[in-house]
N, C-alpha and C positions, 0 to 999 in steps of 0.2 A: 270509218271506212265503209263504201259499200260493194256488195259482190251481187255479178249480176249472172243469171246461168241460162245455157242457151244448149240445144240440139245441135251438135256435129252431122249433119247426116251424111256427109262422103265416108265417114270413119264410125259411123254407130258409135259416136262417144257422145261424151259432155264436155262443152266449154264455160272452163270460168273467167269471169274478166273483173279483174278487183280494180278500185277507183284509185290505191295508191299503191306505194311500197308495201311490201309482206317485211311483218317482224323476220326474222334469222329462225327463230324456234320454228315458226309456223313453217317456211319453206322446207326447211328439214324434215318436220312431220310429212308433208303434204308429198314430200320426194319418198320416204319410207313408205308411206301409205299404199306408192302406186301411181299417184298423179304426177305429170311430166310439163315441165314450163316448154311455152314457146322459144324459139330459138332467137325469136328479133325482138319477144316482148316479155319481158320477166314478168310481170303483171297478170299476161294470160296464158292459162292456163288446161290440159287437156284429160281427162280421163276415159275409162271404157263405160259405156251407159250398161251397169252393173248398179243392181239395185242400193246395194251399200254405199258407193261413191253417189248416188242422187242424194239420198238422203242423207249424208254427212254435208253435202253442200249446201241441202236446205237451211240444215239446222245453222252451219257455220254463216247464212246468208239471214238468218233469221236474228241470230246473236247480233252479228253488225248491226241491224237495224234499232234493238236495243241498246248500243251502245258498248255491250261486253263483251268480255275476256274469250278471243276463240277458244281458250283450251276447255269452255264449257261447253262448246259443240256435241252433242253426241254423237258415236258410233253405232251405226246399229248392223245385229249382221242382218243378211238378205233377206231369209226366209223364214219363217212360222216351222216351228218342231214339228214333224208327224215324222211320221215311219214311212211316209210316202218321198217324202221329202230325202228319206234316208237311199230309198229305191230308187231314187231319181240322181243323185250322188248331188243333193246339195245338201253337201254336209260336212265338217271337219272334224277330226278324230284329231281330241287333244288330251297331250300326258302331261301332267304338271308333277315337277320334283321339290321337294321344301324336306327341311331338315327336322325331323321327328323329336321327341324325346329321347331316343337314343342312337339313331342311325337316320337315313335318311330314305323318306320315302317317299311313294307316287301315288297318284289320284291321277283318274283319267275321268275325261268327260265327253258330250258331244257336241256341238257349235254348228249352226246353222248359219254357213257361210263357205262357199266351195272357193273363194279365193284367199291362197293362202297369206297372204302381204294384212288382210281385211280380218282373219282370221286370227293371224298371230298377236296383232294390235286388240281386237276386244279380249282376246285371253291375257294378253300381258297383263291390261286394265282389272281384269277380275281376278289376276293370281296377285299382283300388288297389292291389292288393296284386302284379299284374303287372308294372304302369309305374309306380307311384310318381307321382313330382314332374313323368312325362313326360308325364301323362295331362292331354290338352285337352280333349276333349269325350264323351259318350256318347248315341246315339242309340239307340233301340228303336222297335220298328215290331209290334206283338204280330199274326198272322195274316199277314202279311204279307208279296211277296217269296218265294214258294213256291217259284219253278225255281231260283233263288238258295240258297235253304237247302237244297234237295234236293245241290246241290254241294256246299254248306259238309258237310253231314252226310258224303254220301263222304269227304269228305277230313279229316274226322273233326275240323274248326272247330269245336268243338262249347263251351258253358259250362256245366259241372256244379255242383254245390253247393261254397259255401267251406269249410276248416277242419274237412273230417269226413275222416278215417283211408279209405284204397281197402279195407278188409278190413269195412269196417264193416258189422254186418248190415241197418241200416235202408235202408244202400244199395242194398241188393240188393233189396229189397221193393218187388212193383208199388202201382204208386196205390191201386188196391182194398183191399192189403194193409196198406196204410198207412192208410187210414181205419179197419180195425177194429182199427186199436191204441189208436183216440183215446181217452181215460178218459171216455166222455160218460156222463153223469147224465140222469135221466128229469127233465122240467120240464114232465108237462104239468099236473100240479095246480098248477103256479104260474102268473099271472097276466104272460103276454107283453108286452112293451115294443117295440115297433117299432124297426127295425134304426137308422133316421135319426135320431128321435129322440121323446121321447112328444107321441101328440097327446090333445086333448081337446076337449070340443066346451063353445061358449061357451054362457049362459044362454039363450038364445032360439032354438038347434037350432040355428041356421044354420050351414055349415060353417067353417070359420078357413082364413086364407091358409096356416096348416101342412096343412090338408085339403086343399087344393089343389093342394098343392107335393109332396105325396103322388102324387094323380092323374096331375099332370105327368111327373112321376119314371117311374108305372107303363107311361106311354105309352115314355118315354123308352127302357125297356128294352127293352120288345116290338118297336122301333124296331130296336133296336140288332141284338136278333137277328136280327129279319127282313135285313137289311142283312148281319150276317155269309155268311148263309145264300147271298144275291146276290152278295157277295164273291166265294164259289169256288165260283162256276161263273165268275169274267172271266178274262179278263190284259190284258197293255199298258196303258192310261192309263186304262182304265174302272177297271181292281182297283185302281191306285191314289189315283185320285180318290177313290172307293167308302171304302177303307181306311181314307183318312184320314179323311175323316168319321166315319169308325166309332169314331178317335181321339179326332177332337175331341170326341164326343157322351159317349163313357165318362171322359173330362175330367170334364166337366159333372156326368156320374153322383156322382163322386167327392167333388162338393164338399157336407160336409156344412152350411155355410152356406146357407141360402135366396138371399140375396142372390147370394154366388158363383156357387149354381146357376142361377139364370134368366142373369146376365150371362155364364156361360161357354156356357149354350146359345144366349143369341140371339148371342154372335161367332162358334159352331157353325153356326147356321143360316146366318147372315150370311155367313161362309166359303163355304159349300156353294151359298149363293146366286150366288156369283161366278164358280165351276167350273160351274153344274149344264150351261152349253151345253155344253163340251167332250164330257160324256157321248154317246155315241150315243144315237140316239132313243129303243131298244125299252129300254136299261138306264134313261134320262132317265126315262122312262114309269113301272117299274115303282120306282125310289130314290123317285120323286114319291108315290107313292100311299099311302107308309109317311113319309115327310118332312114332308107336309103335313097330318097328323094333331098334329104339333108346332107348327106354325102357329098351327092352330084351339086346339091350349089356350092359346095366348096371344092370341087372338085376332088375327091377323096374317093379312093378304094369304094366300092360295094364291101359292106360286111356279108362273109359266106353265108350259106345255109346250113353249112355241115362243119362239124370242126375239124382243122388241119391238127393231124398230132405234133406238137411243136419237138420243134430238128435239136433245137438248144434249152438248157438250164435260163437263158438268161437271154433279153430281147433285148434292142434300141428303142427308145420310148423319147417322147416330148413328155416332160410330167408338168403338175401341175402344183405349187406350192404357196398357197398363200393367194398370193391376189401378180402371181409372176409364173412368167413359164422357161420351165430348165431344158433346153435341148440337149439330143443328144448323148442319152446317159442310159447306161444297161440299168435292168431292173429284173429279178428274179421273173418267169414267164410265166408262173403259175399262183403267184403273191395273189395277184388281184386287185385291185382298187376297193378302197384308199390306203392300201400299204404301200404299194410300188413308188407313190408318190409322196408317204408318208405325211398325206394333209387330215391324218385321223383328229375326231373330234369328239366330244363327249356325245352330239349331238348322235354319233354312227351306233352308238351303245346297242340300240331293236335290231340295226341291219349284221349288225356284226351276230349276234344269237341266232339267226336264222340263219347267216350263209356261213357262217365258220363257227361251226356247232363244236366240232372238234375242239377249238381253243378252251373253251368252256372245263374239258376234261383234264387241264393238263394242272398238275398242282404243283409246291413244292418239291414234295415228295417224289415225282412221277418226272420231272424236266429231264432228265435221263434221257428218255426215250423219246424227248420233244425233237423234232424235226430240224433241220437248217431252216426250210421254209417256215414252221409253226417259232421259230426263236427270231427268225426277219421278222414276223408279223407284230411278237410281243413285242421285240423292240420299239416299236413306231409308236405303243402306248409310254406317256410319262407314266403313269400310273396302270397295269393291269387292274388291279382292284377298282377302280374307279368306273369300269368295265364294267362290273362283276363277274370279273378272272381271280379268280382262288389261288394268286401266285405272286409273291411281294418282286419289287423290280429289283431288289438287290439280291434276289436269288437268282433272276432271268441276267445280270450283270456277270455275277463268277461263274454263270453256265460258258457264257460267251470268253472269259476267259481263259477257260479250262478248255474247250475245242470249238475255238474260233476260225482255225485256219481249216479244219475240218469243213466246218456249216458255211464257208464262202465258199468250198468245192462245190457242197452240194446246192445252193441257189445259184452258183455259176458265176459268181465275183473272181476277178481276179485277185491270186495273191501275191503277187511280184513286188518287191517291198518297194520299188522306185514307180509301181503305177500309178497313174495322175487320178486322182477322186476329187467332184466337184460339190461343195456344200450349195445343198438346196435353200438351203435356205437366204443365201447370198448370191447364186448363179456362178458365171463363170467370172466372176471379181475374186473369187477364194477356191482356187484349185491349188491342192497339194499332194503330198504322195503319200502312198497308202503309210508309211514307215515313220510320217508326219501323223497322220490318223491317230493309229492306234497304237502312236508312243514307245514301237519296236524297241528304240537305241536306249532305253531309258528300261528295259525289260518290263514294259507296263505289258503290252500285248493288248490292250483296251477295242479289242475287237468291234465293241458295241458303240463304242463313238461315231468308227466307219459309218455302222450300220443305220444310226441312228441320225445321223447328219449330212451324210455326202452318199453320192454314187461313182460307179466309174465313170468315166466319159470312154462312150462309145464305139465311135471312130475320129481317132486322133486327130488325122488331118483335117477334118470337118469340121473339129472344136477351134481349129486356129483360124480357121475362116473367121467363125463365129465370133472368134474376140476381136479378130483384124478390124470387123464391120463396126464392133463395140468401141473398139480406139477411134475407128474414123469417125463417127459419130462424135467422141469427146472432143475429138481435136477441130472440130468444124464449130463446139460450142467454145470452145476455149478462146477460138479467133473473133469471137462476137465480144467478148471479155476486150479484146487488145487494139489501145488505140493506134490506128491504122498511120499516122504519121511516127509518134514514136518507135512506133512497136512493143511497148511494153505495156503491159496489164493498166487498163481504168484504174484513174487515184481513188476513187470512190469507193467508201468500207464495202457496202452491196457488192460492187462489183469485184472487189479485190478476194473477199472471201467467198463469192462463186469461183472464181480463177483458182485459189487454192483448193475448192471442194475437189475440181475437175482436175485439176495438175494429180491431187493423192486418189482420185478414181484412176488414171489416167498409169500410176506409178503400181497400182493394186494387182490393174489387168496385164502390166510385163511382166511384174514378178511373175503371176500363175502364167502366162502366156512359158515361161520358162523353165518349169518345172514339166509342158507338157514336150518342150521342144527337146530337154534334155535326153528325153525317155526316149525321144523317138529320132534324136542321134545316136543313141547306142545302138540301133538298130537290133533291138532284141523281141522277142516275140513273147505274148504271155501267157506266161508258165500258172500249170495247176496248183503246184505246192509253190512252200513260203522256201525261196533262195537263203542262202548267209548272204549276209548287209556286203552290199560291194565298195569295191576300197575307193572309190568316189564319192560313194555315200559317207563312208567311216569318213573320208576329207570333210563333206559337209558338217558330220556332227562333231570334229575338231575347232570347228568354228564360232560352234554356241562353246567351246569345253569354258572361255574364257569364265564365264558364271562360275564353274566348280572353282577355276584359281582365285575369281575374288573373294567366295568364299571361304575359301580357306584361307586365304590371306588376313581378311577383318576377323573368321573369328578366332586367328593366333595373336591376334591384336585383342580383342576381348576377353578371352583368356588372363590378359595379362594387364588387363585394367587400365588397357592404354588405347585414349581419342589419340585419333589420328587427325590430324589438320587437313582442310582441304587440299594444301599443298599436296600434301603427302598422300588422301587417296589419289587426285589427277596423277600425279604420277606411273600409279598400278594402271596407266590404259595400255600404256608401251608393255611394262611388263606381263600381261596378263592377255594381252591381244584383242582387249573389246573392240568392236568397228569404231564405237561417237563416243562422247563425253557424254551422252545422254543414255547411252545404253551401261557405262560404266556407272554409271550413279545409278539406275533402276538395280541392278545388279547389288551394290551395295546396299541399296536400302532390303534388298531380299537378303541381304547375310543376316543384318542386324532384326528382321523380323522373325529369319530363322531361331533367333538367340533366344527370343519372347516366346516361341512356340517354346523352345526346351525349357525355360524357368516356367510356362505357365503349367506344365506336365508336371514339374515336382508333386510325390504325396505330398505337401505338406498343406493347412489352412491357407484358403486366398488372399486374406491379410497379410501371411508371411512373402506370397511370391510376390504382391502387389508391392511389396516394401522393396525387395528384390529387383522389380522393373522400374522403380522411381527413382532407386540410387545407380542403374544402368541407363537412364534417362540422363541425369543431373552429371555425372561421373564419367561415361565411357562413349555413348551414342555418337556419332559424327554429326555437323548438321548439313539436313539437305540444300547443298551450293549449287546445284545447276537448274536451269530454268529457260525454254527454249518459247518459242512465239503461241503454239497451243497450248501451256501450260499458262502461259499470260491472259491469253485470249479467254479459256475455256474456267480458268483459277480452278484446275486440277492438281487440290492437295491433299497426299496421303495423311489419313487417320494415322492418328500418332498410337502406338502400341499398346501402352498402357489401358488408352482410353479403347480398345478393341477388345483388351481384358476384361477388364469393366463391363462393358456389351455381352459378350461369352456368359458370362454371371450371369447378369438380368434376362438375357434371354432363354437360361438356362439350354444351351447349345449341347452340353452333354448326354441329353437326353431326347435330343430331337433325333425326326427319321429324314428330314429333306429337308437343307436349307438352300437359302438362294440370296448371292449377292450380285443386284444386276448391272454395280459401276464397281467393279471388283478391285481395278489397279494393280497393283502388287501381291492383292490378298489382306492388309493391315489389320482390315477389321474383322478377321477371321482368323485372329489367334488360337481360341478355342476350339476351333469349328474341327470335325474327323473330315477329310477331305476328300473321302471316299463317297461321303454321303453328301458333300457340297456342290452345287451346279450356281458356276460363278461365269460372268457376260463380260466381255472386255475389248474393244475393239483397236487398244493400243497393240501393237505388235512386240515389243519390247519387254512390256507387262505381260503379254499374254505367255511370254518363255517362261517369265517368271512362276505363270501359275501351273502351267506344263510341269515347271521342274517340283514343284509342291505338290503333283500328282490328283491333283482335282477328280475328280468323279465324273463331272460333263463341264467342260469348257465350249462358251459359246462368243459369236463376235456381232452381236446382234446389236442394234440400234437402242438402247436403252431410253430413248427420248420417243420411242412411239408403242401402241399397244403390243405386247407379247401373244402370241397364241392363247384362244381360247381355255387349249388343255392345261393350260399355265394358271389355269384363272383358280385360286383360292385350294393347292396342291402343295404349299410349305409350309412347314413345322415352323421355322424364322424366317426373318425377312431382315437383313441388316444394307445398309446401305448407308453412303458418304459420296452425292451427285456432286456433278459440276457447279458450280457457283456463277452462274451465266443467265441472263435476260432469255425471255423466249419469244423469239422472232417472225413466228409463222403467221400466215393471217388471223384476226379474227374469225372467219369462217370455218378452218381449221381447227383453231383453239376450239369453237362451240359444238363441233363434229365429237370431239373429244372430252367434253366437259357434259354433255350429254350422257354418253354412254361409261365413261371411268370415272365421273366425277358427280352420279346420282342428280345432272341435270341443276344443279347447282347456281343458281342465282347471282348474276354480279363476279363470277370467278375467271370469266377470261377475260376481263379487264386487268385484273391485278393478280395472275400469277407469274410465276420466275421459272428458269428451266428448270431447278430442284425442287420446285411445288411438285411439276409436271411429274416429275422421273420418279419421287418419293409416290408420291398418288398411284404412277402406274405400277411399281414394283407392291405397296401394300394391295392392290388387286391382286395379285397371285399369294398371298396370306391367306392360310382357312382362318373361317371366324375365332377358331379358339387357339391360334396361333401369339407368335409375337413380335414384335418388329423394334429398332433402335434406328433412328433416322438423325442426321447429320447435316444443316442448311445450314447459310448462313444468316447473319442477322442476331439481335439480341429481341427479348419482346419486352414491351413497358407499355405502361398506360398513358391513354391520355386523358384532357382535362374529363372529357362524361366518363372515367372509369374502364374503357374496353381497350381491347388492344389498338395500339396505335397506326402499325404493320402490320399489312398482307392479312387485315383482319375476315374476307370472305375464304378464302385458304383457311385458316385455323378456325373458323366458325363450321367447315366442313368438314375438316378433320375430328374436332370433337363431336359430330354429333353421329356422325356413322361410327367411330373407330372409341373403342378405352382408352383416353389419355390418362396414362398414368402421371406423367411430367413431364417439363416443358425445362430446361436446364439450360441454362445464361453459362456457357463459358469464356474466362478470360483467353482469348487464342495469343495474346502476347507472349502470357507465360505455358502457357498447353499445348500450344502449336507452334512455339518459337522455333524446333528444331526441323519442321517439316516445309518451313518456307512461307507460310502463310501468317499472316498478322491482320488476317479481316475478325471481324467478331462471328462468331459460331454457335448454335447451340444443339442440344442432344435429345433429341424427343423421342421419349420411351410409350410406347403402346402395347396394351396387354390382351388386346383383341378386339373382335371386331363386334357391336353393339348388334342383338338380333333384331331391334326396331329404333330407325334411326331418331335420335331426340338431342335437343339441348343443342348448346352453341358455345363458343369461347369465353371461359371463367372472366367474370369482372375483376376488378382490384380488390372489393372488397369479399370477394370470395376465396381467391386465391394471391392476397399480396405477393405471396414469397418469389413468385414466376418473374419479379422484375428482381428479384438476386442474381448474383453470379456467384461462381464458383471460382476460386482461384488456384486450387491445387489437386492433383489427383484422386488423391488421399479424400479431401472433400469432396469429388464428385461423387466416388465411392460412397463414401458417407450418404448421399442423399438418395443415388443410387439403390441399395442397400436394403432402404424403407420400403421399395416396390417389391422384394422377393420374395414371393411366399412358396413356401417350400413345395417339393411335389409328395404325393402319398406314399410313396415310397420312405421317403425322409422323414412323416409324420409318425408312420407305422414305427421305424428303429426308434426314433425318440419316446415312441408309446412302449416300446420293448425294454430299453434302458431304464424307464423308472421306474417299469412292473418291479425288474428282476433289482433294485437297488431300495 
């Protein structure tokens, strides 16, 4: 390949023009870096002529020419360390986190490089390759933090470029000296392409929302610099409110999506709008006058100069969640951002100590006197401590349900048990009522799920707009699906299971659509305090009762040592009122796991209840007879009981502070688990009553086939799971987007993984290293003729080499899973944490034969199972006690 580089000069950038196809990795790098492809030509290519992007192309044009691997390319940052260079704000302030010998800690540095994209990339490089497998987090802060890096730089903290030789001579060459080595080409008889992307103008002269999106941009920058400029002249909370703006808005800059860019500027402005009192008045004034130029291109409000004292507890906000935006939903008016929208991150941990100092103060001991407002804010953390908040979440959990209907007075939540609250996390596809929330009928009161998941919606009639427009939209894709002579849905699998995606998106948004219509036929108004459940409501929850009657029916039947025949449960649907034969069978399968939770409670040794749940297996169980088109489709099958006991044991579940199962089901494989401390994912609706009625801790309806939030990332005690047994369908491009970043970048792996690679991989990212995890795929493993595994062998080459494989378990699913419907082969992969430096690869045969065994009985898994426990210190300490004293 060769790459040839040339002078932009309509756009003060660089153009690169490569001779063929870009590998997949390299485009991706080259997209993270900063660099942006043309719009007609994949090939070529645009950056800002910023000294770093020159010379990374040199180098990467210099490699080509020798024939090697781009990832040898160097990075370098832009400038030469001085303290001048500090004065001048080319400079980046970076915190690197990695996990200590007892806790976890931080080292800060300084980085000669003011853009942050260029910044984060040579620090990534040099915390990898410093800390390994200890590296938690990475912060950058580019201009930022001046009397700070003027120490760092004394003391010679400093971060230079990765993998280039100390003798080198490009080393030694100043930035100036380094641009005139760049190989550029004259281009101005060729005809310029704009750095973002081409624009053109439509038939009628009028300009195009890419012409627009243009202008905005042009403001954006001149923005940006005027605002550097105002940066250093501050210090204390003006530089850094100021800063980070500066962040957020070169975010925005960054994205070369349209779309991206207006939503990462209005949660820029919107940020900015939340801090802008803090500012002193004369910086207020002057941030204002260059801020509100960004406004006006979107035609938005001027932010004041002065603050309005707010009339209400509680405002209408567009928030922002993820990578989507939730309209239309109250939010406490003096939260603030990032609570209001609840998009808190590990990364907020600096900003959060300086602007909500207060939180800081509030301990255990002390939550008493914690505020509605300061108890909204905890909420929004999975983890306070993670913070460092000096206050466990299962204390911030029974504050909220000890005076929960109180602290929604006072942030200005409505408490009307029938008002519509929409999960941010889902938009308006999952709107329920408060009384759904926080599990009212069921006397849970779980105040903190509200708070922690959903908001109210707003103004009613304006939410029903909003979904009407969201229907219209499905139903315009739906008729793209449907061939136009029959009328009936494309035969084609592709297009058959789009028509179904859209038909249950489609079925999602009436339900909620109904729930908000209900509320606002009663014509009632909402009320401060929490009402008695009204006898409309009591109708609705007569409607799940059918679950208490099947359970009491199977376990009068269990009791008495008597299978019932399929016949004989279909039956119980008439008498018991379930709506489907598929909700009657979910429902039964929750009696009979009920049964397993109460034998696995016995005091007695696990050997004795495990004997218990095999002759309740063999003897009494039903088997699971019903099976509808997703459960075919998707081969979703419940963990069989026993084998969740089992699990409980090895993962030692007794003893944990936070588990997580993220393809939940029923619950099966959470026999053991206290489920007050469990946060379990389940997007079936059916299943999800199920875990409601088991009283779960946080019940969520999230996508388990894509990444989890951040703050999810390595926050569980366990990690158990049993995914769907299904192909993964996405593109390649997709898959490598994801196999990059959850899967350590991993070589050869989105060729050959399955959806339960995918789902297992992303649920053990949310494991801490010294966690444990019990995963459930299908498949058996064996060898082949050279020895290795025969299957999915880059999947298991990658699991063992980041993660402790404890074992690899071949179960027979004829006889182990006979009763749960599935008859594919399965196995149990036991992990006892996660490796601090990743090594090693998938046991040969002759290292580990026994991995091509199976298991045929419980009792045997158990058995093998068994080998992996080692006791905790607590257990060591009484058995060191018992034979002092004997």
């Amino acid at each position: 390949m060769e790459l040839s580089i040339k002078h932009n000069e309509n756009k003060k950038g660089i153009e690169l023009l490569f001779s063929e196809e870009l590998p997949q990795k390299l485009t991706i790098f080259l997209r993270e870096l900063g660099f942006k492809e043309a719009l007609r030509d994949n090939n070529k290519w645009y950056a800002d002529a910023h000294p770093a992007y020159k010379s990374f192309a040199t180098s990467l044009s210099e490699v080509f020419l020798k024939g090697g691997d781009w990832e040898t390319a160097t990075l370098y940052p832009s400038f030469e360390p001085s303290l001048e260079n500090i004065d001048n704000s080319k400079f980046s302030f970076v915190v690197i986190s990695y996990r200590g010998a007892e806790k976890a800690e931080t080292k800060e540095y300084v980085l000669f490089d003011s853009y942050k994209k260029v910044a984060m990339e040579i620090a990534n490089q040099y915390a990898i390759a410093k800390y390994g497998d200890d590296l938690q987090n990475i912060e950058v802060f580019p201009r930022n933090y001046k009397r700070k890096a003027r120490i760092l730089y004394d003391k010679g903290q400093i971060i230079h470029r990765i993998e280039v030789e100390e003798n080198s001579e490009l080393e030694k060459l100043s930035t100036n000296e380094i641009e005139t080595k760049l190989p550029l080409e004259d281009s101005k008889t060729e005809k310029e392409e704009p750095l973002e992307e081409v624009i053109t103008e439509n038939e009628s002269g009028y300009k195009t929302d890419e012409e627009r999106e243009i202008s905005t941009r042009e403001i954006l920058n001149e923005v940006i610099e005027k605002l550097i400029i105002l940066e250093n002249t501050l210090e204390g909370e003006d530089e850094t409110i100021i800063a980070t703006t500066i962040l957020d808005f070169e975010d925005a800059a960054a994205q070369s999506s349209n779309v991206h860019f207006k939503n990462e500027l209005l949660k820029a402005l919107q940020n900015f709008k939340d801090w802008i009192f803090d500012l002193s008045f004369s910086i207020r004034t002057m941030a204002l006058m260059e801020i509100n130029r960004l406004n006006k291109s979107f035609d938005l409000p001027f932010f004041n100069l002065k603050e309005d004292i707010p009339k209400t507890l509680s405002i209408s906000k567009d928030i922002f969640n993820r990578d989507h935006i939730v309209p239309n939903v109250l939010v406490p008016t003096k939260a603030g951002e990032p609570f209001q929208s609840g998009g808190l991150n590990l990364g907020d941990a600096n900003f959060l100590r300086m602007k909500f100092k207060r939180l800081y103060k509030i301990t255990d001991d002390s939550i008493e006197q914690a505020s509605g407002l300061d108890l909204f804010r905890l909420s929004q953390m999975a983890h306070p401590n993670d913070y460092g908040i000096s206050i466990n979440r299962s204390t911030v959990l029974r504050e909220w349900e000890s005076r929960g209907r109180e602290a929604f007075e006072e942030i200005g939540f409505p408490t009307d048990l029938d008002y519509p609250y929409v999960n941010i996390h889902t938009g308006y596809k999952s709107i329920s009522s408060l009384a759904s929330q926080i599990g009212a009928y069921d006397d849970r009161h779980q105040w903190w799920s509200a708070v922690e998941h959903s908001r109210p919606i707003a103004d009613l009639a304006k939410g029903i707009v909003i979904m009407d427009t969201l229907l219209m939209e499905l139903v315009e894709k739906r008729l793209e699906l449907v061939n136009p002579k029959t009328k009936k849905p494309r035969t084609d699998k592709k297009s058959k299971e789009a028509f179904n995606d859209i038909e249950w998106e489609i079925k999602r948004l009436e339900r909620s659509k109904l729930v908000i219509q209900d509320y606002m036929n009663k014509g009632l108004e909402v009320e401060e305090s929490l009402p008695e459940p009204k006898p409309k409501k009591e109708n609705k929850h007569q409607s799940n009762d059918y679950l208490d009657k099947v359970i009491a029916i199977m376990h009068t039947a269990f009791a008495k040592a008597e299978r019932l025949s399929k016949k004989k449960v279909e039956r119980l649907k008439e008498e018991t009122g379930a709506p489907t034969m598929g909700a009657l069978w979910e429902a039964v399968e929750l009696s009979w796991l009920l049964w397993y939770k109460m034998l696995y409670k016995e005091p007695i040794p696990f050997e004795a209840r495990l004997k218990k749940m095999v002759l309740f297996w063999n003897k009494v169980q039903p088997t699971y007879a019903y099976s509808d088109s997703s459960k075919e489709l998707y081969k979703q099958y419940s963990t069989p009981c026993p084998i969740g006991a089992i699990v409980a044991q090895y993962t030692q579940m007794d003893d944990a502070e936070f588990i997580f199962e993220p393809s939940a089901g029923n619950g099966l494989l959470l026999v053991g688990a206290n489920p007050r401390i469990t946060h379990v994912n389940e997007i079936d609706k059916s299943r999800k009553q199920s875990l409601e009625h088991q009283g779960f801790g946080r019940i969520t309806s999230d996508n388990a086939a894509e990444p989890f939030p951040e703050m999810m990332h390595k926050v569980h005690d366990v990690v158990v799971t049993n995914p769907p047994f299904a192909s993964w369908d996405d593109s390649k491009f997709d898959k490598e987007r994801i196999i990059q970043k959850y899967f350590n970048k991993h070589r050869g792996l989105a060729n050959h993984i399955r959806l339960e690679h995918l789902m297992a991989g992303l649920a053990l990212y949310t494991m801490k290293d010294d966690g444990k995890a019990a995963i459930i795929i299908m498949g058996h493993v064996y060898f082949g003729d050279d020895g290795l595994f025969a299957k999915y062998r880059p999947f298991f080459n990658w699991l063992y080499r980041h993660y402790k494989v404890d074992d690899v378990i071949n179960m027979n699913s004829y006889k182990l899973y006979n009763k749960q419907g599935a008859v594919t082969k399965t196995m149990l992969i036991l992990i006892g944490g996660r490796k601090s430096k990743p090594y090693g690869v998938a046991p040969n045969k002759s290292e580990q034969p026994h991995l091509e065994d199976m298991v045929e009985t419980f009792e045997d898994l158990w058995k093998q199972t068994k080998s992996h426990i080692k006791p905790n210190i607590d257990t060591i300490l009484t058995q060191l006690k018992t034979a002092r004293t004997k």
